[in-house]
Structure formats: structure tokens, C-alpha cells
N, C-alpha and C positions, 0 to 999 in steps of 0.2 A: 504494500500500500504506500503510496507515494506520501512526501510529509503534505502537499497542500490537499488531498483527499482526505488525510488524518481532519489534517484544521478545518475542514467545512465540517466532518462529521461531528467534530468538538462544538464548533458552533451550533449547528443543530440541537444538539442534547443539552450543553446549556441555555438554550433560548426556550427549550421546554422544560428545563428547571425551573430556568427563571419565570416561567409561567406559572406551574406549580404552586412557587414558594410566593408568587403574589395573591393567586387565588386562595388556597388554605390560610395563609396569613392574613389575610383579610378575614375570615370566618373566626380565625383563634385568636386577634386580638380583638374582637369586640367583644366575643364569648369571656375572654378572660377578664376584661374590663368593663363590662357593661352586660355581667352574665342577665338582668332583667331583661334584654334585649331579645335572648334566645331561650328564654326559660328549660324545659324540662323538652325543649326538642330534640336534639342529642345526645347521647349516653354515653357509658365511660370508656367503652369502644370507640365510639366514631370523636370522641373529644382525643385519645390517647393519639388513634391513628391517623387524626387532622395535625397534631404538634406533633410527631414525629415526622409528617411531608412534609409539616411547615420548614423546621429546625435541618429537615436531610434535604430537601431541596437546595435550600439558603446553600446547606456547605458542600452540596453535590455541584453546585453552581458554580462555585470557587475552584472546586479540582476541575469539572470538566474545560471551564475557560481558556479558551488554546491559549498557549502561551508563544510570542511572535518570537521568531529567531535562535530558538532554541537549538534546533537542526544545525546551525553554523556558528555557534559558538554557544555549545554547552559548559558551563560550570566543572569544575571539577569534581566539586563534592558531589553533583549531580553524575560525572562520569562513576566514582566509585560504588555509587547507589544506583547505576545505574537500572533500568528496565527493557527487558527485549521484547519487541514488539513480537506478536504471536497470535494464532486463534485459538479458540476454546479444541478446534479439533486435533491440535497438537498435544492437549494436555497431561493423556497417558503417556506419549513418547518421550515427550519432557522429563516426567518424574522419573520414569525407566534409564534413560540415556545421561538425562545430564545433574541429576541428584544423587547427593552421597547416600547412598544406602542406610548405614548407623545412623544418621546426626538426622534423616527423615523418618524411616521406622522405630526406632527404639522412643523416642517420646510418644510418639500416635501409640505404640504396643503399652506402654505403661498406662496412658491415660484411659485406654480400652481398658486395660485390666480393674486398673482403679474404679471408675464407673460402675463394672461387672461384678466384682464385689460389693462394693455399697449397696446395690440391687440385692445379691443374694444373702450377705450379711453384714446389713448394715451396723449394727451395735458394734459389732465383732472387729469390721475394717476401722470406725471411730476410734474407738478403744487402746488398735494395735498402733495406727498412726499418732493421737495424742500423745501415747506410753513414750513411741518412741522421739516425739518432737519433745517431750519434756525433758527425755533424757540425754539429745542432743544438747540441746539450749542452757541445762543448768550442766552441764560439761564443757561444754565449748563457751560459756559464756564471760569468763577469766581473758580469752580468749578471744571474742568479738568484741569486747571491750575496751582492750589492750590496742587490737588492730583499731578500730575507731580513732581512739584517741594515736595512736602513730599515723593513720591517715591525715589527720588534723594537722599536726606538725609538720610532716611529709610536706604538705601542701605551701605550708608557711615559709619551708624552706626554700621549696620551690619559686615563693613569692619576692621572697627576700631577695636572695643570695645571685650569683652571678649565671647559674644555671638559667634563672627565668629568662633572662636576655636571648636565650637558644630561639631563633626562629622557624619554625616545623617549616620543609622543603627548600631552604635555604632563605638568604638574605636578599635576593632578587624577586621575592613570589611575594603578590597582593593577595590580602582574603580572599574568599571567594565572596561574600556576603557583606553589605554593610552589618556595622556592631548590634542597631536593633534590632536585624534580623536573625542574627548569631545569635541573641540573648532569648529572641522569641523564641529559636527553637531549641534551643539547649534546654530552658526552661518547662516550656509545656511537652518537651518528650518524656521529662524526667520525672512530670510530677503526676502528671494524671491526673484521676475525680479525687484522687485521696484529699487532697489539698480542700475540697468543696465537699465533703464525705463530712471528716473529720473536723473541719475548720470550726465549725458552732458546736464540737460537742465533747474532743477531746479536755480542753479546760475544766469543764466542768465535771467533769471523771477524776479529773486529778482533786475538783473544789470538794466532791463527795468523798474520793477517797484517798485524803494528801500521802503524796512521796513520803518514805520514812525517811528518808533524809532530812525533810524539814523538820518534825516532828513536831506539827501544828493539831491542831484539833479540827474534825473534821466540820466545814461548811460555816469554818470562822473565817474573820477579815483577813487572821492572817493565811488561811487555805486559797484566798486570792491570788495575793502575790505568787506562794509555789507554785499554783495550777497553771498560769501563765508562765512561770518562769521554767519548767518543764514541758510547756508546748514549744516553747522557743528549740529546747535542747533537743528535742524529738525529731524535728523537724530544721534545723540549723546548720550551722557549720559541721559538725557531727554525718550529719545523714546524707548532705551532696558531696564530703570529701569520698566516699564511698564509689562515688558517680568518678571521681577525678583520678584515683589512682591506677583506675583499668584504664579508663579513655588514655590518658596522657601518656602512660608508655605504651599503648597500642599507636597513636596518633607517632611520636618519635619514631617507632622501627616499620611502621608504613610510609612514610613521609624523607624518612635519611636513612632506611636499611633496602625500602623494598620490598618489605613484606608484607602479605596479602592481609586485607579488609577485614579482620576474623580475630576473635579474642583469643586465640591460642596465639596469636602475637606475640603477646607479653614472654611467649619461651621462647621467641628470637634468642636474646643472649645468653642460651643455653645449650639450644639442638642447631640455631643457624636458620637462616631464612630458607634455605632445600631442606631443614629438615622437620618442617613442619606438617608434612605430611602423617607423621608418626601417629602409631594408635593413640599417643597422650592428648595430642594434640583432635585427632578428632574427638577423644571422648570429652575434651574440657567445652570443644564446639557444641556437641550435644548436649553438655549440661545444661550450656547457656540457652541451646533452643528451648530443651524444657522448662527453666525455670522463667524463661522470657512469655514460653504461652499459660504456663500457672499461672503469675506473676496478672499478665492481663484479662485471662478468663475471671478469674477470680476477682477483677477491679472494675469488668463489666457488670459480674453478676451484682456486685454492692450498689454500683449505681441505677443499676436498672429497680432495684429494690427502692429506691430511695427518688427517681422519677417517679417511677409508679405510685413513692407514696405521695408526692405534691399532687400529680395528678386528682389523687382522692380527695387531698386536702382542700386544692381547689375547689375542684367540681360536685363534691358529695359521693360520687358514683363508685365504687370499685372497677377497675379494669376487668375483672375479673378472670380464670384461667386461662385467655388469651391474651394476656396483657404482655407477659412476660416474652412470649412468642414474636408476638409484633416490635416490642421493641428493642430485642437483641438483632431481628431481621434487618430493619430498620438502620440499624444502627453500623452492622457488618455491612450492610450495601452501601452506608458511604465510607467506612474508613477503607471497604476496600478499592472503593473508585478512587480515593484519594491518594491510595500506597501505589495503584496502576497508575496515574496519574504521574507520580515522580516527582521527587523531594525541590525542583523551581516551580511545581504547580501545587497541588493539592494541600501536601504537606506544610508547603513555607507562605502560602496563602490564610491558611486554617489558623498553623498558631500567629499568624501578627492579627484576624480576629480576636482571637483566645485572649493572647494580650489585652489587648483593648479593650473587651467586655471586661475583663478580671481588674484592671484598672478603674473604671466606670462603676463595677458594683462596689469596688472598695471603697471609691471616693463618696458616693454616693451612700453609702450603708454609716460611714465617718459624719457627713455633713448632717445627718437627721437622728444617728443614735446617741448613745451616751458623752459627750467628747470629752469632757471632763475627767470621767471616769476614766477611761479608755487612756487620755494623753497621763495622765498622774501615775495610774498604775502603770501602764506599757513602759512610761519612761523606769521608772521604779524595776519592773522586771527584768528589762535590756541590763542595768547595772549589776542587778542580783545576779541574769546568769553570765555575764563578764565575769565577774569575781569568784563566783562560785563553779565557773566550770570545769576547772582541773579535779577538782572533788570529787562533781558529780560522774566524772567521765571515769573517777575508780571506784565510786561506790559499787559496790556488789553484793550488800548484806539483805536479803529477804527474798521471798517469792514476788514482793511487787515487782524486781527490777528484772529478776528472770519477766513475768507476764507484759511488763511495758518497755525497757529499758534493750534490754537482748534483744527481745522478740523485732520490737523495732530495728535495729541491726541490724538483724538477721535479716530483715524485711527490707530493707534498702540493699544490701548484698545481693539479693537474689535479684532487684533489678537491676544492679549495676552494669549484667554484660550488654545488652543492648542498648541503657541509657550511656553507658562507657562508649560503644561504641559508635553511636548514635556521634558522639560529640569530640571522638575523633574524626571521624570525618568530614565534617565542618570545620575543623580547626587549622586546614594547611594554609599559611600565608600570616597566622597567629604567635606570638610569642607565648611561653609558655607561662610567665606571669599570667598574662592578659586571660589566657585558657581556664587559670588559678582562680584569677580575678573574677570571671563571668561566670564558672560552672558550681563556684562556692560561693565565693563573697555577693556577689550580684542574687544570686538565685535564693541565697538561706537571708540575705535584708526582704525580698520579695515573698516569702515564704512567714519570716518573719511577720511584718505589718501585716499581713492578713491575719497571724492568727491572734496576736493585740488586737486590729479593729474589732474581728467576729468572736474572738474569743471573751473579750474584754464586757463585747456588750451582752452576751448572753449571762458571764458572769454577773453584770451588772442587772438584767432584769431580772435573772434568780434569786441574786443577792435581796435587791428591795420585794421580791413579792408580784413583779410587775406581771410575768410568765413562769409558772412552774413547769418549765422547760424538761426537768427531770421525771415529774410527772408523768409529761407527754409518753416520755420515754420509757417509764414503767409501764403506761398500758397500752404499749404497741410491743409487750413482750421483752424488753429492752433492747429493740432497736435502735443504735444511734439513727439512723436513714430519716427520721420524722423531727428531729434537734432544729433544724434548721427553720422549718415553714409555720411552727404556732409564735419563734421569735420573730421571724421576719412579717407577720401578717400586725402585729401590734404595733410597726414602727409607722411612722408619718411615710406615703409612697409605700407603701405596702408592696399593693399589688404588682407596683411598677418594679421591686425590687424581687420577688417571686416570679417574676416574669423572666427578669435577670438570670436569677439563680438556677430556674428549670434549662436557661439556654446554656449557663456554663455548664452544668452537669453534662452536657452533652456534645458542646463543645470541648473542653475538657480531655472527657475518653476520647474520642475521636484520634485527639492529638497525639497520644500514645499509642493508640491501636493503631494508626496509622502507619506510624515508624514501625512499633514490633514487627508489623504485618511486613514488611519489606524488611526489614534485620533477621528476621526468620528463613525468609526466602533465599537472602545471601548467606546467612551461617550452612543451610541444608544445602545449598548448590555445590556442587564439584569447585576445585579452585580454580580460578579463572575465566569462572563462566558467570554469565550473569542470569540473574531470574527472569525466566520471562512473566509475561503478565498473567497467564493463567496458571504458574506457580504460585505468582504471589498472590491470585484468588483463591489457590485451593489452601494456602499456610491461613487467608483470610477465613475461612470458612472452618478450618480446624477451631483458631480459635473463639469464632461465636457456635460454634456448637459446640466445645465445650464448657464454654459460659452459660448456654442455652440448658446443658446434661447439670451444671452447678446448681440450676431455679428449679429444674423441675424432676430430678432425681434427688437432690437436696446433697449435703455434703460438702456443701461451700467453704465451711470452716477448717474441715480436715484436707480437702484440695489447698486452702491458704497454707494449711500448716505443712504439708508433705513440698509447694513452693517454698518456703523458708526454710526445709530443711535443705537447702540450694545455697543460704548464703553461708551456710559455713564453710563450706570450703571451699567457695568465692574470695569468703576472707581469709583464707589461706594462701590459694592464688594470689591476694591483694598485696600480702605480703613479699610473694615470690616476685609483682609483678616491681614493686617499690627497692626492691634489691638489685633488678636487673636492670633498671632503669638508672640508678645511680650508679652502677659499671660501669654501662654505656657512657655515662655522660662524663663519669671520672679519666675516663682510656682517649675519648673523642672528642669533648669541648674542654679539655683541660691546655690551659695556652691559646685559648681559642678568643680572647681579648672580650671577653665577654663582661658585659658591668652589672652592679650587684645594685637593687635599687637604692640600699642604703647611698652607697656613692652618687646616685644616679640626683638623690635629693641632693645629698652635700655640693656637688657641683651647679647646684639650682639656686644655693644659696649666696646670699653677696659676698663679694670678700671682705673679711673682718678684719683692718690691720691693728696689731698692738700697740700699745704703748711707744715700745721700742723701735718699733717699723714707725714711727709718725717723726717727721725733721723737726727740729725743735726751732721755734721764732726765733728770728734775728732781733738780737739782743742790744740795746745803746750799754756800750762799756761805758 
């Protein structure tokens, strides 16, 4: 197919998107703002399956939109990511000829199995999976703690010292990306719905049930301060240096060694760029596949829980047993049109929306809720966990820190290989500061203020009585998934802010499904071949149908826990990967004139002459 046939056909399908998402959108926001307009004519079906055309059209719009020029000067990070054009009737010969065997069948055979038991014995498959995630987690967790906190400094060092000066593919190569657009997607590959899952409800876990660390009482003023200052921790510097220590020596021995797009990277400085073909090397590929479609089936199925429930909240109606259905469908048909689509359309389209909604509701949710509250404490917490975070990053005493503290770890480990990978490849024409700078410091301030704004204000209407927010969430079974929508309906802009929140939840996943779905496709490909597109549908459709087998076979919690037992020895990896990388760069940029930021300030500053240094006035004798 010729590229100007492609672009008409792209025109097409976007022009009946964008019809679509005008029609439906017209019907869902007047229903969501002026529901007396449309009373009891619609129901929780035809309401579910109008905002899901509405919200997939919008961002099927966006992927399918040709993009001009692409053909004759493609991007590189788009080279590396790249996509083979292909038809659907290619698709068995594809997976036969040009997919690794291991790193495609042995996660699909595990997931199969896993399902097939929970069917035949579920208590039994719970039971044995929990036993054995507890007894990873409180064994390895000395250990995921240790690595965290060395990720951290790792990174610092990195930031500081004369290393960061190293520019990935030499001294002559521009980004590929402007910086905003590097931040959008480094960010929303990384973070997914957890970020909007969690953001209004984490805090308040912590206000009911304080860290022993602090050793505050519970659902006092001072359980405040902690609850926030441990959402900070959880989600901070801590949880995206995790993101940094894979990508970054992945991104160096692709960029200055040559070696292929793939998390077995990091044993370049070990087996050699020829010798990564090795069985190590594919099985550590296949980990990553697996834990990358755990990791997202499992953060589909939360958020589909958690649409479905604004849905209800809105409308009065339950979705009812088709609800779930519709919108994992839904939702797989645009991250996969957006992963075929390719990382200068779909993907880097989607998250600079993402952005910009996530911006919009934070500003927005700040200007109308508590601000007072939110700046006094926020600022308060920011100092607490500064000061307090060498502590908290050794504390280890109780079951709390195994249940929150590890698990989280663990839980960022397991997506480190594709969010690692995701953000090397973006990263050639970046200094490795700068990499430092945006994939931690940038993302965990951004990550940060959202959960002071959302965290702070729910704290704060819990606090006075305004919503018993916890309530809610005791009689929806203790679902966090409903935290979110009895807070935000009580704020001034309500609806307009539920409007918001139902688009992020789905903007959001997308953003992440999208990359997995194409980091999946390239981990499973042969080396040197690229996926084509009806690979990267069929990796797409793996995983909404096992997000689809997580709703409605159930087992979502022990599918999360057997993905986390993936970051342990990621963070093993992380270690080996943080070893190898400081070789490299000791044997190869050493002498290499490279300046340390410290210096980089000192020569920024004036020159200071002494005393001594200053001529002394001419004197009348």
C-alpha cells in the first residue's frame, strides 16, 4: 500500500471519528449536565456505551490523524519503535516466522494456566499464590528496600557528578522530541490510572490507618501530616528511580554499544552485544513480557471497576453484567489503534492530551477545594518527607511496610521493564542528567502535587465531616474505585470536575496500554525484526482479554500479586543493571572531559576576588 493510499484511508476513519465523537458527545454532555433534559430515556447500557464512543472516538481521532511527512523523515525513537505495515491475513505467519517462541508462548501458557485454575480451584490457586507472595515480599523485602533506596542515590549520582554530562548517541545528535513532549511521555507511560485510582484514596488509608513509623493515633490531626507524607514516599522519588535505573543503562549500550531495543540490554557489559542472544537473556525478555501484561491487565481491570462505578454514581443505573465487557472492548480498540498507529501519532498525540487534562483537573480541583488546607499541610508534608526520608527508606519493622511499603516496590519493579524501556528510547540526543532530571525529578514533583491537591482535600472533607468519604468506601465493600466521585460531587463545579475525572480514567490507561501494547510486541519479536501491526493487535488483545478473564472470572488481586512477584528480581536485575553501567562509564567516559554539575554551577557563578586579589588605592604619602 502506497504511503499517500495509507493517508487518504487515515483521513477517512478519522473524519468518521471525528463524527462519532461529535455526535455521542453531544448526547453525553447534556445527559451528564442537564440529566432533566433526558430523564429516565437511556439506561446504564446505552449511557456506559455513549461515553465510551464518546471518550474512544475523541482519542481514536488523534491516532488515526495521518500524520504528514512521516515516510521521509521518520524520528528515530519512532525508527526503534518502529511498526510494519501488514494485513490481518498475515497474522499467523507473523507469529510462526518472525516471533520468539519463549518470550510469546510461555507468558500466554502461564496466564492460561493461571485462569484454569482459579476456574477449577479457586480458594486453593488464592491461597497458594498469596502464601507464596507473602513469602517473597517479607524475604526479599530487606532487599527491595535496600535496592530502592541505592536506586535513589544511583540516580543522584548520576545527576550530580560528571557522568551526567555523557550525551546518549554522541555529542552531535538532537533529541528527537521537544522537552514537553519527552516529559508527556515518559510520564503518562509510566504512571497509568494508578495515579487517578489511588490519588483520592491512598491518604486516607494511611489517615485511618497511620504508618508505625509515625506512631500517631489513628484519624488525629497528626495522622494528617503522615498520611500525606507517605503518599509522597509511595509514589516519589523512591518509585520512578525504579523507572530510571533499567531505562538508563538500557538507553547507554543501545545508543554507544549497539545493542538491541530489549531489557536484556543491561547484560551488554557482561555477555557482549553478540551475546545477547543467550537463554539469560531471553528468559529476563520474557519476564519483562509477563510482568508488563500482568502489570496492565490488572490496571485495566481497576479502572474499569472504578468507570463503571462513576458511571453508576452519575446516572443511578448499574451497567450491569455487560458493562465490564463493553468497556475493556472499548477501550482495547483504541489503545490498540493507537500502538498501530506508532509512537509520532497515537501515542505522543494521546499523552500531550493526558497532560493537559491532568493539568486542568489539578488546577481546577486546587482553585475550588480546600486551599488553605491543602497549601499549609502539602507544604508541611514536602519538609517532613525531605527530612525524614533516609528513615523511612530503612524502616522495615511490621506487617504495615511488608502490605504498603515493599508491596509498592515490588509494584513499581514489575513495571519498570517496559516503562525502562519505554524511556530509553526516547532518550537519544538527551544527556543523562537531563534523563535523571525528567524520568524522577520532573515526574515524582508531578506525581507529587497531585497527591497534596487530591489527597489533601479529601483528607480535609473527612477531617471536618464535610464527606465520609470512608464510609463510601465501606459500603461498596471496601473498594477504593468509588473515593473519588461522593468527594468530587460536593465540590463547587462538580459535575464539570466528574466529567474531568471519568475522561482521565481513560485517558490515562490508554497511555500505558498503548506503549505496553507495542513494548510487548518488540520484547516477543525475533531481534531485528520489527512488529508488525497485526502482532501488535494480537499482544493488544492478549492483554484486554486478560483484563476482560481478571472482571469476570475474578482473581484480580492474586493476578496483581503473582505481577509483583516480577519485581523482585527486576530488582535484582536493577542492581546488576546499576553495576554494569558504572563499568561502562568508568573504562569509557573516564578522561572523556566530561563536567560535573557541581562545577557546571561554580563556573555560572561571578568571580569573587579577595581581599588580597583587590590593588590597594593610591595613597598621598
Amino acid at each position: 500500500m502506497s504511503g499517500s493510499d495509507e493517508s487518504d484511508h487515515g483521513r477517512i476513519l478519522a473524519n468518521a471519528l471525528l463524527l462519532s465523537f461529535v455526535g455521542s458527545g453531544t448526547v453525553v454532555l447534556i445527559g451528564f449536565f442537564f440529566p432533566s433534559f433526558v430523564g429516565d430515556a437511556l439506561g446504564g447500557r446505552a449511557w456506559l456505551g455513549l461515553s465510551l464512543l464518546f471518550f474512544g472516538s475523541g482519542l481514536g481521532y488523534l491516532a488515526a490523524l495521518p500524520y504528514e511527512g512521516v515516510e521521509s523523515a521518520e524520528t528515530y525513537a519512532a525508527s526503534l519503535l518502529r511498526v510494519r505495515r501488514g494485513s490481518l491475513r498475515t497474522l499467523l505467519s507473523t507469529v510462526v516466522s518472525r516471533q520468539n517462541p519463549i518470550t510469546l508462548g510461555l507468558p500466554i501458557l502461564v496466564f492460561t494456566l493461571y485462569f484454569g485454575l482459579h476456574v477449577l480451584f479457586p480458594a486453593s490457586t488464592t491461597s497458594v499464590v498469596d502464601g507464596l507472595t507473602d513469602s517473597v515480599l517479607r524475604g526479599m523485602g530487606p532487599v527491595l528496600l535496600g535496592t530502592v533506596l541505592l536506586s535513589v542515590v544511583y540516580c543522584a549520582v548520576l545527576l550530580l557528578s560528571s557522568w551526567g554530562d555523557v550525551k546518549l548517541g554522541g555529542d552531535d545528535v538532537e533529541p528527537t522530541y521537544t522537552y514537553p513532549t519527552y516529559f508527556s511521555l515518559v510520564f503518562t507511560a509510566g504512571i497509568a490510572a494508578g495515579i487517578v485510582f489511588w490519588g483520592p484514596a491512598e491518604a486516607l488509608f494511611h489517615y485511618r490507618q497511620p504508618p508505625p513509623y509515625f506512631d500517631v493515633p489513628a484519624q488525629s490531626e497528626a495522622a494528617i501530616g503522615a498520611a500525606l507524607v507517605y503518599a509522597l514516599f509511595h509514589w516519589g522519588l523512591s518509585a520512578w528511580s525504579a523507572y530510571a535505573v533499567l531505562g538508563i543503562p538500557i538507553a547507554y549500550f543501545v545508543f554507544e554499544r549497539g545493542a538491541p531495543l530489549r531489557i536484556s540490554s543491561i547484560l551488554t557489559p557482561f555477555f557482549g552485544v553478540d551475546g545477547l542472544d543467550s537463554l539469560w537473556s531471553r528468559l529476563v525478555d520474557t519476564l519483562a513480557v509477563f510482568a508488563t501484561i500482568g502489570g496492565i491487565a490488572t490496571s485495566i481491570a481497576l479502572v474499569s471497576q472504578q468507570f463503571l462505578t462513576g458511571v453508576e454514581f452519575q446516572w443511578g443505573v448499574p451497567p450491569g453484567n455487560m458493562g465490564p465487557v463493553l468497556f475493556v472492548g472499548g477501550l482495547a480498540t483504541v489503545f490498540v489503534l493507537s500502538a498501530v498507529s506508532g509512537l509520532h501519532r497515537g501515542i505522543r498525540r494521546i499523552a500531550g492530551l493526558n497532560v493537559v487534562l491532568f493539568g486542568l483537573f489539578g488546577a481546577l480541583l486546587l482553585a475550588v477545594g480546600p486551599r488553605g488546607f491543602i497549601v499549609d499541610r502539602g507544604g508541611e508534608a514536602v519538609g517532613s518527607y525531605l527530612f525524614h526520608f533516609i528513615p523511612m527508606s530503612l524502616y522495615a519493622s511490621g506487617s504495615w511496610v511488608t502490605e504498603w511499603t515493599v508491596w509498592n516496590w515490588a509494584w513499581w519493579f514489575s513495571w519498570a521493564p517496559f516503562a525502562g524501556l519505554f524511556l530509553a528510547a526516547l532518550s537519544r540526543g538527551r544527556r543523562l542528567r537531563t534523563v535523571v532530571l525528567t524520568s524522577v525529578g520532573a515526574t515524582s514533583a508531578a506525581t507529587g502535587a497531585w497527591f497534596l491537591v487530591f489527597g489533601g482535600t479529601s483528607l480535609s472533607f473527612q477531617r471536618s465531616g464535610t464527606v465520609d468519604i470512608l464510609a463510601a468506601i465501606e459500603a461498596r465493600g471496601g473498594s477504593e474505585a468509588v473515593a473519588g466521585f461522593p468527594l468530587l460531587s460536593a465540590l463547587p463545579l462538580g459535575d464539570l470536575l466528574l466529567f474531568l475525572f471519568l475522561a482521565l480514567i481513560v485517558v490515562f490507561i490508554v497511555t500505558s496500554a498503548d506503549t505496553s501494547t507495542l513494548i510487548a510486541a518488540i520484547l516477543a519479536s525475533r531481534r531485528g525484526v520489527a512488529p508488525s501491526r497485526s502482532t501488535i493487535a494480537l499482544w493488544g488483545g492478549v492483554q484486554a482479554t486478560v483484563a476482560l478473564a481478571v472482571i469476570l472470572v475474578g482473581g484480580g488481586e492474586t493476578l496483581q500479586a503473582l505481577a509483583v512477584l516480577t519485581g523482585a528480581p527486576f530488582s535484582v536485575l536493577a542492581i546488576l543493571a546499576m553495576v554494569g553501567l558504572s563499568l561502562a562509564l568508568y573504562r569509557e567516559e573516564r578522561g572523556a572531559g566530561h563536567t560535573s554539575l557541581v562545577r557546571l554551577a561554580l563556573d555560572k557563578l561571578p568571580d569573587i576576588q579577595t581581599h588580597h586579589d583587590i590593588d590597594p588605592p593610591d595613597r598621598e604619602k
